[in-house]
PQR file of N, CA, C, O and H, with PARSE charges and radii, in Angstrom:
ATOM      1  N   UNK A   1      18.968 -26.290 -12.529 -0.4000 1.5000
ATOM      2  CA  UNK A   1      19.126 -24.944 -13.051 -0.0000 2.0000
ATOM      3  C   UNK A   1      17.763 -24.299 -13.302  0.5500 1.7000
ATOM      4  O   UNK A   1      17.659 -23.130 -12.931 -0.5500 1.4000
ATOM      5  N   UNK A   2      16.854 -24.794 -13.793 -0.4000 1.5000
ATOM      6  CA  UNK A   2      15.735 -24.359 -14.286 -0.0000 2.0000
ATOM      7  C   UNK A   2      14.873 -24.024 -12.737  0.5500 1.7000
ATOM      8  O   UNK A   2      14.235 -23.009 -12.458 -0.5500 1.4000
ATOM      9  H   UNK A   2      16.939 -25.743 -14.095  0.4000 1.0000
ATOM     10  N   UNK A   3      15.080 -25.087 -11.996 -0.4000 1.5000
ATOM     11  CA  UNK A   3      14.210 -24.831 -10.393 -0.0000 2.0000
ATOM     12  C   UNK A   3      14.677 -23.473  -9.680  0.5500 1.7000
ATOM     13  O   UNK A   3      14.114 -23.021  -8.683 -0.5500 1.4000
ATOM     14  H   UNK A   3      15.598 -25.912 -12.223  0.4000 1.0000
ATOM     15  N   UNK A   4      15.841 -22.843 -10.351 -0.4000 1.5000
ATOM     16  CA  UNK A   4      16.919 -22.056  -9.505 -0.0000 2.0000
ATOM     17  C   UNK A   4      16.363 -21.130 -10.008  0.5500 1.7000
ATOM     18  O   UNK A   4      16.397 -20.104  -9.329 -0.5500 1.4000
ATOM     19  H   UNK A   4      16.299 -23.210 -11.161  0.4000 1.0000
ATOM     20  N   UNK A   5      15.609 -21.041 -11.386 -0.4000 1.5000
ATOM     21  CA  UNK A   5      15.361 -19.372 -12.154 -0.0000 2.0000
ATOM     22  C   UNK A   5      14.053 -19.537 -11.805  0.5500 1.7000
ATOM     23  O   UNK A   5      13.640 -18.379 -11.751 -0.5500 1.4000
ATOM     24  H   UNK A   5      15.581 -21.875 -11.938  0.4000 1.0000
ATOM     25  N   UNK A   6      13.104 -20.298 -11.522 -0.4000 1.5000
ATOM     26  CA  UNK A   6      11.743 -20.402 -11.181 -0.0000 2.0000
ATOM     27  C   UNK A   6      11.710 -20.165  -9.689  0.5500 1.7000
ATOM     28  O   UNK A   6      10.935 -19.224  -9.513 -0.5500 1.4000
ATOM     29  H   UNK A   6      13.440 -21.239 -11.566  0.4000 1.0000
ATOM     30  N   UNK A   7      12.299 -20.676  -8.282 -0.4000 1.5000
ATOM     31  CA  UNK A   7      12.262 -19.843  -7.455 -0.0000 2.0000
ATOM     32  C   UNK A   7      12.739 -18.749  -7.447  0.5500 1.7000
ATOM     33  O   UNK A   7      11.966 -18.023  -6.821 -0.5500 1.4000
ATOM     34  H   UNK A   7      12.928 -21.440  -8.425  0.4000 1.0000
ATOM     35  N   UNK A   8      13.913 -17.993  -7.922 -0.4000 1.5000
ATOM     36  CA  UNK A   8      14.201 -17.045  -8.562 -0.0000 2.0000
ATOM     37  C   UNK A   8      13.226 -15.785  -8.630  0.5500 1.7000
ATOM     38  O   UNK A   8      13.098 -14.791  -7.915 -0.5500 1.4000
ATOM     39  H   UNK A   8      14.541 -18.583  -8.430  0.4000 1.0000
ATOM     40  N   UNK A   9      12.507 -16.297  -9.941 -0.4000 1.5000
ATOM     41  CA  UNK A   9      11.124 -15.626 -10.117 -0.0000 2.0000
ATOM     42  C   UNK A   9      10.334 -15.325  -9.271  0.5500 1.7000
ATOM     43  O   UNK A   9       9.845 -14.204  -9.128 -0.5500 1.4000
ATOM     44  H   UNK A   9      12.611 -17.104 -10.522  0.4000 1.0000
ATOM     45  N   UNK A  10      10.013 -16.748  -8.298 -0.4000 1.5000
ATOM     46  CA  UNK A  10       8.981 -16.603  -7.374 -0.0000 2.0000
ATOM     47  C   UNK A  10       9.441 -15.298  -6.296  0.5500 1.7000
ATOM     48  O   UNK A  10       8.886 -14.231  -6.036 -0.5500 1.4000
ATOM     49  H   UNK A  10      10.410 -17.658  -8.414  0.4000 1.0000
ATOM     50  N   UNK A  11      10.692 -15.912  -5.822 -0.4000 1.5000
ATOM     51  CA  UNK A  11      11.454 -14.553  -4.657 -0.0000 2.0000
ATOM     52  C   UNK A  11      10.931 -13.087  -5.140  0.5500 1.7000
ATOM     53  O   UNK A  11      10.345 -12.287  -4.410 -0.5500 1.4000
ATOM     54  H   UNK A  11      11.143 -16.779  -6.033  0.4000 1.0000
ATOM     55  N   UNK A  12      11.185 -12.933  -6.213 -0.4000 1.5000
ATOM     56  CA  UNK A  12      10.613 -11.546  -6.824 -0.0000 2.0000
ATOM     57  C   UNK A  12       9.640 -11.268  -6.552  0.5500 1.7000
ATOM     58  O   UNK A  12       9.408 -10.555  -5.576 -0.5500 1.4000
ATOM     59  H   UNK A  12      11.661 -13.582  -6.806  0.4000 1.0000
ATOM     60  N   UNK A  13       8.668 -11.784  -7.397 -0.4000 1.5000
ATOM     61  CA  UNK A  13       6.919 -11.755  -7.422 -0.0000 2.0000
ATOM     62  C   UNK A  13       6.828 -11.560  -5.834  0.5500 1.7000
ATOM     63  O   UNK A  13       6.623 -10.404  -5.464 -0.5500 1.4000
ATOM     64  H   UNK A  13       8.857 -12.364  -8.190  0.4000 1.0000
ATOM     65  N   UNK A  14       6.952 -12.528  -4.870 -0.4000 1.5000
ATOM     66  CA  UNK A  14       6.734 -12.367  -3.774 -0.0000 2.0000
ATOM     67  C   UNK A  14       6.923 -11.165  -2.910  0.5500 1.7000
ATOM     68  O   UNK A  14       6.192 -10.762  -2.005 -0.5500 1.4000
ATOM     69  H   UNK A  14       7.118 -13.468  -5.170  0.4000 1.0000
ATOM     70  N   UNK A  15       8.562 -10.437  -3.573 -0.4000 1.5000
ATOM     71  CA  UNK A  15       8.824  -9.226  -2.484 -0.0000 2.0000
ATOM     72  C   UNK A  15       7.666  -8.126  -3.557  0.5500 1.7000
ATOM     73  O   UNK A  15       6.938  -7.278  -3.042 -0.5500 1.4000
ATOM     74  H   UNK A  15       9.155 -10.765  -4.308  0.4000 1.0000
ATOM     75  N   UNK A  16       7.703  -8.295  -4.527 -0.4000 1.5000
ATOM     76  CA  UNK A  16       7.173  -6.866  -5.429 -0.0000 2.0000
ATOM     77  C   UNK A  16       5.275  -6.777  -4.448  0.5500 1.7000
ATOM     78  O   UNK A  16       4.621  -5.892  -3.897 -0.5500 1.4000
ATOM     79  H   UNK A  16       8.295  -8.984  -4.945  0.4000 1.0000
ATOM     80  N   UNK A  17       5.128  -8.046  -4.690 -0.4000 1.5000
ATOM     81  CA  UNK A  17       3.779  -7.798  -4.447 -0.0000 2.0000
ATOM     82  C   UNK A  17       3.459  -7.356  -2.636  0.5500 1.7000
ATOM     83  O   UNK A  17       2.604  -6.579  -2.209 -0.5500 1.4000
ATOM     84  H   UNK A  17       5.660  -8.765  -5.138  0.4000 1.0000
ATOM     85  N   UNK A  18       4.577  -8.243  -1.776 -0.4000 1.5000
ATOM     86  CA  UNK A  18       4.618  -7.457  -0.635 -0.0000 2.0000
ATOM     87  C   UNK A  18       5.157  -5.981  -0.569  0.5500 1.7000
ATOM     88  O   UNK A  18       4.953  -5.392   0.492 -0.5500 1.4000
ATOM     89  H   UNK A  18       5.272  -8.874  -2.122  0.4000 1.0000
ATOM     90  N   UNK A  19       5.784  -5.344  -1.517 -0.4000 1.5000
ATOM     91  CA  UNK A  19       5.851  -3.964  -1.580 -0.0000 2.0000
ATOM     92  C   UNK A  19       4.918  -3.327  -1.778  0.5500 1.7000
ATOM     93  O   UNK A  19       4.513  -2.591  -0.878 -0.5500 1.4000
ATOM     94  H   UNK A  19       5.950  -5.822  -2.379  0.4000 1.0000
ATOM     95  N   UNK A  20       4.321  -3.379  -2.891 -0.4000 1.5000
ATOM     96  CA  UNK A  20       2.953  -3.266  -3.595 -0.0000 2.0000
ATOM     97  C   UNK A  20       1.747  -2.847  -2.093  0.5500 1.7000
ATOM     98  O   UNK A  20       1.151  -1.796  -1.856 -0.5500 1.4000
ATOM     99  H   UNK A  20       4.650  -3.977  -3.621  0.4000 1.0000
ATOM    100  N   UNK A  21       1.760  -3.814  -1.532 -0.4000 1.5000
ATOM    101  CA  UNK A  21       0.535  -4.191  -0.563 -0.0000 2.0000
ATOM    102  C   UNK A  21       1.082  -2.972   0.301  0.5500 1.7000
ATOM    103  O   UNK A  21       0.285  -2.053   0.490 -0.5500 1.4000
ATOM    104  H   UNK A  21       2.244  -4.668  -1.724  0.4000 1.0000
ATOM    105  N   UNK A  22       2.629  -2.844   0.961 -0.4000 1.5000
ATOM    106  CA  UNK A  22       2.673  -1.757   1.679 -0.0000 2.0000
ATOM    107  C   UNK A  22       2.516  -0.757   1.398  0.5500 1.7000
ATOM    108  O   UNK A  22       1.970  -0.109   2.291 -0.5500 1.4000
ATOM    109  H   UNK A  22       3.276  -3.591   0.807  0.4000 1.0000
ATOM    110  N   UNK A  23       2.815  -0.010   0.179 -0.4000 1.5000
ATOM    111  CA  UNK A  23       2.756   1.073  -0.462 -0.0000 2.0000
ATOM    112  C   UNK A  23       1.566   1.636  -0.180  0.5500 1.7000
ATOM    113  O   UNK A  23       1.334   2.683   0.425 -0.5500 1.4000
ATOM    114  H   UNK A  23       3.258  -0.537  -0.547  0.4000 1.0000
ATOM    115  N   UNK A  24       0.526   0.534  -0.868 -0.4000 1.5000
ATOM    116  CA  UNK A  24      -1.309   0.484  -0.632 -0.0000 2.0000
ATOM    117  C   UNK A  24      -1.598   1.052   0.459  0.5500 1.7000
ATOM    118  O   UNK A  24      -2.113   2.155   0.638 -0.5500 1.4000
ATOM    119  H   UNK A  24       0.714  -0.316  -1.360  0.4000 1.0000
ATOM    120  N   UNK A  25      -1.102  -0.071   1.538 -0.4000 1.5000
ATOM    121  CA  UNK A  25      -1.247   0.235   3.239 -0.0000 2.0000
ATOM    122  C   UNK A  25      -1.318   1.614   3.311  0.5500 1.7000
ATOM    123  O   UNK A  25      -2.297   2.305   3.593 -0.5500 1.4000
ATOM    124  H   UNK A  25      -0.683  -0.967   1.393  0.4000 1.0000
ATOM    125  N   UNK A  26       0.242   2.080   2.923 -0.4000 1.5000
ATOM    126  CA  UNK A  26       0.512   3.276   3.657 -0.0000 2.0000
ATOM    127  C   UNK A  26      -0.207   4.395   2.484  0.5500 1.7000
ATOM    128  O   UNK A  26      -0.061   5.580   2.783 -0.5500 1.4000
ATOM    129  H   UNK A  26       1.037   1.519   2.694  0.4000 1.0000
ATOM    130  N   UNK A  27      -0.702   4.204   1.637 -0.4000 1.5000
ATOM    131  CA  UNK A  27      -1.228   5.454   0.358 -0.0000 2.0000
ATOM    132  C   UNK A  27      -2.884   5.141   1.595  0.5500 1.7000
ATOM    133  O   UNK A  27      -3.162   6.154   2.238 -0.5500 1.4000
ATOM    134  H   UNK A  27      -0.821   3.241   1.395  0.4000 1.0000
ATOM    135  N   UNK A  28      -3.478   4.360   1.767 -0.4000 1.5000
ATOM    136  CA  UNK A  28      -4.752   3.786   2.494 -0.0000 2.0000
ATOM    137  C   UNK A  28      -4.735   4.888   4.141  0.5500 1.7000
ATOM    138  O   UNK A  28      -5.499   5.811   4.422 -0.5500 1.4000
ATOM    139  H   UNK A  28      -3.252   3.538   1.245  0.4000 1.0000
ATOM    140  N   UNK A  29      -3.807   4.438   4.789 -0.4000 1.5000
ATOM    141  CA  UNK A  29      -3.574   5.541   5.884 -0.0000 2.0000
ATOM    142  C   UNK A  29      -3.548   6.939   5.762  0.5500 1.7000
ATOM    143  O   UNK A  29      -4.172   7.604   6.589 -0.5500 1.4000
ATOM    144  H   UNK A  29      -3.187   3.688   4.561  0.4000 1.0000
ATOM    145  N   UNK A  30      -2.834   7.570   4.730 -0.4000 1.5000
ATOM    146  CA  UNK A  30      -2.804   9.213   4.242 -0.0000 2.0000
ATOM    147  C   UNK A  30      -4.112   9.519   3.958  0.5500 1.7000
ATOM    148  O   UNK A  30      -4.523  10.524   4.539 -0.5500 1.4000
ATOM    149  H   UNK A  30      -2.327   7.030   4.058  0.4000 1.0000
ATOM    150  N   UNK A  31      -4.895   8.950   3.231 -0.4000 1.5000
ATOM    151  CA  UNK A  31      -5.993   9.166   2.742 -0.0000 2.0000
ATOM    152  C   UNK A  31      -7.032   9.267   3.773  0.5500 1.7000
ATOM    153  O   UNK A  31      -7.826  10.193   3.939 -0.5500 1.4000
ATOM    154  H   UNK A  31      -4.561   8.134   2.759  0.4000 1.0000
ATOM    155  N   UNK A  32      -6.892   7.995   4.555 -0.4000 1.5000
ATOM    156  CA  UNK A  32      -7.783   8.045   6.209 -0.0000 2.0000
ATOM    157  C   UNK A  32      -7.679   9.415   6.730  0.5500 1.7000
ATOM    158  O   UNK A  32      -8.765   9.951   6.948 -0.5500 1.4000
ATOM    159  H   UNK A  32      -6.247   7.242   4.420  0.4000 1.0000
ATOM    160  N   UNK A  33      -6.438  10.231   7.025 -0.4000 1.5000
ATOM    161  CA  UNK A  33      -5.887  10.833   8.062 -0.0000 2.0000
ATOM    162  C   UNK A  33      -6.562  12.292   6.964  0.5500 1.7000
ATOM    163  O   UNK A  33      -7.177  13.188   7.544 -0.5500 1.4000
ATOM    164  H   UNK A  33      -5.555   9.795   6.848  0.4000 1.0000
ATOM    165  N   UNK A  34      -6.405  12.354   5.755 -0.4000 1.5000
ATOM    166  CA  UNK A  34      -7.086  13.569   5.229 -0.0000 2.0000
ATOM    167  C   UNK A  34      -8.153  13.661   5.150  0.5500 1.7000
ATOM    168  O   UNK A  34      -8.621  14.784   4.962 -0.5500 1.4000
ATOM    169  H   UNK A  34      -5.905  11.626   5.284  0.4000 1.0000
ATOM    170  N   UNK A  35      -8.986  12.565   5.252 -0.4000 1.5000
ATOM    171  CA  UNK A  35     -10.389  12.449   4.992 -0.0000 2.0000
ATOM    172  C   UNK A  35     -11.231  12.793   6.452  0.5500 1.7000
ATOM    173  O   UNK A  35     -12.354  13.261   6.636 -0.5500 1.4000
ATOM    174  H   UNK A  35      -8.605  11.652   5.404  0.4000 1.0000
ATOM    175  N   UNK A  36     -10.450  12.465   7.146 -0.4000 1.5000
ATOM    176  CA  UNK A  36     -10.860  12.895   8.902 -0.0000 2.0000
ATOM    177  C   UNK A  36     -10.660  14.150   9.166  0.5500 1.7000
ATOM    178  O   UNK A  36     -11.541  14.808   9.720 -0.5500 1.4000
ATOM    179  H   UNK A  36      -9.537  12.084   6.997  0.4000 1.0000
ATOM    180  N   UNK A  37      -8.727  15.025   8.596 -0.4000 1.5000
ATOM    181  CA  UNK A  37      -9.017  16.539   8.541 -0.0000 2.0000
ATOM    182  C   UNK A  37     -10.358  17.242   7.895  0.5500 1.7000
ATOM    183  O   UNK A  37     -10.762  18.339   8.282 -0.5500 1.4000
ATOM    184  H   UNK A  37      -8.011  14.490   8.146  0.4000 1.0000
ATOM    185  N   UNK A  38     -10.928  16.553   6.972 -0.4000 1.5000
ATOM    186  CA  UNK A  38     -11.634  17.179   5.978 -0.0000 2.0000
ATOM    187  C   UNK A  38     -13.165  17.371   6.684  0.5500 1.7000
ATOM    188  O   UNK A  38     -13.954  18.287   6.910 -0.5500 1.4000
ATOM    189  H   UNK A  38     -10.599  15.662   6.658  0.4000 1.0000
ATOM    190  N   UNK A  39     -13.086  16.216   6.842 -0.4000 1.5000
ATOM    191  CA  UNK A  39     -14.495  16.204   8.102 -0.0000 2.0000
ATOM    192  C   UNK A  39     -14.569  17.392   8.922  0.5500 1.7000
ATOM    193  O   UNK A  39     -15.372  18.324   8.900 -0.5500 1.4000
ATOM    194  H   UNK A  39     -12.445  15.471   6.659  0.4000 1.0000
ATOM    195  N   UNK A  40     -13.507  17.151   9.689 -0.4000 1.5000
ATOM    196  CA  UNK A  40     -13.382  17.823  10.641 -0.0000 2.0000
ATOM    197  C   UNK A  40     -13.526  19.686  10.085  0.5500 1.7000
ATOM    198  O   UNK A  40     -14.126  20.558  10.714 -0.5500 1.4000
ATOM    199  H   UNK A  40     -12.855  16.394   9.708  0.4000 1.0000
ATOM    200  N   UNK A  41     -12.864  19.847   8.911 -0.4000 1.5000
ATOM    201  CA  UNK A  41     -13.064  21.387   8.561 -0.0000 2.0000
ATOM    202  C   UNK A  41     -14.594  21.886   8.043  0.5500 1.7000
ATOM    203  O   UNK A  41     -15.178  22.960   8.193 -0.5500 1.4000
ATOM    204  H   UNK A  41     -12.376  19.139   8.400  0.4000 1.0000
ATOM    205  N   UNK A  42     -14.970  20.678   7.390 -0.4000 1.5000
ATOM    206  CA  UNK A  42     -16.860  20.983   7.101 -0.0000 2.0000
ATOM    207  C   UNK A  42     -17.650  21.057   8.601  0.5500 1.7000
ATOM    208  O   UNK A  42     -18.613  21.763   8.899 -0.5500 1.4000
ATOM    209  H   UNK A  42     -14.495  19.807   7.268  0.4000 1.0000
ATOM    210  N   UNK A  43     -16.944  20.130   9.404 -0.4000 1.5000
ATOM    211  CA  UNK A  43     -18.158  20.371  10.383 -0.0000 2.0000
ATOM    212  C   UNK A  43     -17.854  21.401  10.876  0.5500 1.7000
ATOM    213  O   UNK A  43     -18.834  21.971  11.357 -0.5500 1.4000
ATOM    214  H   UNK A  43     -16.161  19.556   9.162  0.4000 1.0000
ATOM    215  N   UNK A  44     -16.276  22.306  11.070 -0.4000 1.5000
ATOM    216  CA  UNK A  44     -16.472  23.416  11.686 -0.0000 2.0000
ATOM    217  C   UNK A  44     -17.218  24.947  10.841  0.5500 1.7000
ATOM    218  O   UNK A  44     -17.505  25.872  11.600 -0.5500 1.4000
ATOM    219  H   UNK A  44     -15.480  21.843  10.679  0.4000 1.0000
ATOM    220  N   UNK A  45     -17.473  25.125   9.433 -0.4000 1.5000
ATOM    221  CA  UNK A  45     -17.512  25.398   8.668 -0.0000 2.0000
ATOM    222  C   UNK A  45     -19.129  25.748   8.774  0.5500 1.7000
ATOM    223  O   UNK A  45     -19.685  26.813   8.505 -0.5500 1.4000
ATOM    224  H   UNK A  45     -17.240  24.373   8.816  0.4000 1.0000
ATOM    225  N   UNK A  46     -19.781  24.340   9.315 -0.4000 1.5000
ATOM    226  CA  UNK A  46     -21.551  24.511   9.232 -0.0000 2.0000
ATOM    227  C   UNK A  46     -22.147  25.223  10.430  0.5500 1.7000
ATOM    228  O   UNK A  46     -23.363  25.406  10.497 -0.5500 1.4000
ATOM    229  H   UNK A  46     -19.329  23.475   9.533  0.4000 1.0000
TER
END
């Protein structure tokens, strides 16, 4: 019983933190993709 609530636990921890990491991923990509528009509007700008 006790091994059952401790993998249990683990299953969790495991998906949260692989959510976590994608979230990151994909907040990491938006940021790329604005930071390249942004470029792109200063250099037309100078």
């Amino acid at each position: 019983m006790k091994s059952d609530s401790i993998s249990i636990m683990l299953l969790f921890v495991t998906f949260f933190s692989f959510a976590g990491w994608y979230m990151a991923e994909t907040d990491n990509q938006i940021l790329a993709q604005e930071n390249s528009q942004l470029k792109a509007q200063t250099i037309h700008h100078e």
